[in-house]
N, C-alpha and C positions, 0 to 999 in steps of 0.2 A: 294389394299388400300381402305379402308373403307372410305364413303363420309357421311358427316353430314346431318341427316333427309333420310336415305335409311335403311334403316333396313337388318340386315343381314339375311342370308338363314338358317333356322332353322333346327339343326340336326334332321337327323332322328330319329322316337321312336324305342328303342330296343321292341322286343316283349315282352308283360305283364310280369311281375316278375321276368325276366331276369335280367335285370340292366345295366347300362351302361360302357360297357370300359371305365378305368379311362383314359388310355393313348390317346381315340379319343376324351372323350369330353374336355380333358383337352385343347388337340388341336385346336377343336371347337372351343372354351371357349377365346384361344389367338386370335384367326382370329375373334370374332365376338368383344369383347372387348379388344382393342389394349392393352391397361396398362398391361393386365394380363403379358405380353409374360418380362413385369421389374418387377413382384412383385417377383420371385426368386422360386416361388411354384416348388419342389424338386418330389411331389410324394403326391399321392392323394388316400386317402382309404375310405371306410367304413366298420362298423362294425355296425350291427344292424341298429338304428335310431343315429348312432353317423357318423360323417363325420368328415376326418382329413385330414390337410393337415402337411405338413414338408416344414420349409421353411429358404432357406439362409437370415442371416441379411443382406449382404455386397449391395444387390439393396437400403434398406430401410433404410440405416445410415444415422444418423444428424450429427451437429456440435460437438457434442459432441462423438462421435464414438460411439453411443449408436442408437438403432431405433428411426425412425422418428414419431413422436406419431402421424401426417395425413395419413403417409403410414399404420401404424397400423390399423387406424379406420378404411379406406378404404377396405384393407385388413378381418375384421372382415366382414363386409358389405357386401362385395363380398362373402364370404363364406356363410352367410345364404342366400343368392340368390340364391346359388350353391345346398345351401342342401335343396329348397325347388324347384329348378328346378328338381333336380335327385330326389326325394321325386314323383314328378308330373309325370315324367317321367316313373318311375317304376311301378307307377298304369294307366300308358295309356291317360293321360289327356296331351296335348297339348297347353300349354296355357302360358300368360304372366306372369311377377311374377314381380313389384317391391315393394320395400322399405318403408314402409308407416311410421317407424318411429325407431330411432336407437339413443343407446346411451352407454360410454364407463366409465372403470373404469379405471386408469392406476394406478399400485401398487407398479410395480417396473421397473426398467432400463433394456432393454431387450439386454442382451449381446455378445449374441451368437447366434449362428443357434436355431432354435425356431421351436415348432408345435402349431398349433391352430386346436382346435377341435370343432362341433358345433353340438347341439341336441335340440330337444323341451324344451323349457321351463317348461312345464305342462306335467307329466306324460301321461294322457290321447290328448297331441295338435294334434298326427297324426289322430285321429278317429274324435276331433272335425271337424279339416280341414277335412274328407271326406263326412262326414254329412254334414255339410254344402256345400260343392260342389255337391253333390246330392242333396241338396234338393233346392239350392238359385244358385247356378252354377258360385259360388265365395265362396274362403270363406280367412281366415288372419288364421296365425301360430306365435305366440311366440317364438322366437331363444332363445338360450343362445350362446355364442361362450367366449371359455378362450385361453388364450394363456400363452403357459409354456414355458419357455428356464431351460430346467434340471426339476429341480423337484419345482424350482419357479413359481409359478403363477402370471404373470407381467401385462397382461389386463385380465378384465374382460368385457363384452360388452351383451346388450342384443336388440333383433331388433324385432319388426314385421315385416311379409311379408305378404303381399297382392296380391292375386291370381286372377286374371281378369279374367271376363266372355268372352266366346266362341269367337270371332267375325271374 
């Protein structure tokens, strides 16, 4: 059981350019943030600088039998965390990573089982972030993250993430 103000045990880094088991850090990922293990995440891929997740609606329903637009935002939020921790991870940096600012479109009524997908916002964002953590030992990345059920695109959301110095 996780206690408020203890920081969990940080998984280990796979070695450089390996990448991480989706199915450990997934695990991780439940054990260090409790919510994860109700968000419904089905299965967790990437594909280049794209990161995807698949996910049941039936944890995220409102009153309406339709997705909960807090579970959604949360949901986006967490996944550019996600892709900027495995992002950190894969090039050997060990380091904090939140949230510095997020914000969400909602388009349509998410009806079904659902994928959200999350990649830079800026063609060039992954090389910014490295330059800058090379050179200032912090640096921020621009998310994009959409969320499809079918071939609808029902949110759209975009976040910075803010990568903490060494300590």
């Amino acid at each position: 059981m996780r206690e408020i103000g203890i920081p969990h045990p940080r998984l280990p880094l796979p070695p450089v350019g390996e990448g991480d088991d989706p199915a450990t850090f997934l695990a991780w990922l439940g054990e260090a943030i409790p919510m994860v293990a109700r968000l419904g995440i089905r299965e967790m891929r990437r594909d280049g600088d794209t990161l995807e997740w698949r996910l049941a609606l039936a944890p995220s329903l409102n009153d309406k039998g339709t997705g909960f637009g807090g579970a959604l935002a949360a949901q986006t939020t967490l996944l550019g965390w996600c892709w900027t921790t495995l992002w950190l991870r894969r090039h050997g940096y060990d380091r904090d990573v939140v949230v510095a600012d997020a914000g969400q479109r909602f388009l349509a009524p998410v009806t079904g089982d659902y994928r959200m997908v999350c990649m830079p916002e800026a063609e060039a964002g992954t090389e910014r972030l490295a330059e800058r953590l090379e050179r200032r030992g912090k640096g921020r990345i621009a998310l994009v993250q959409q969320l499809w059920c079918g071939d609808t695109l029902c949110l759209e959301a975009r976040g910075d993430y803010a990568v903490l110095p060494a300590g």
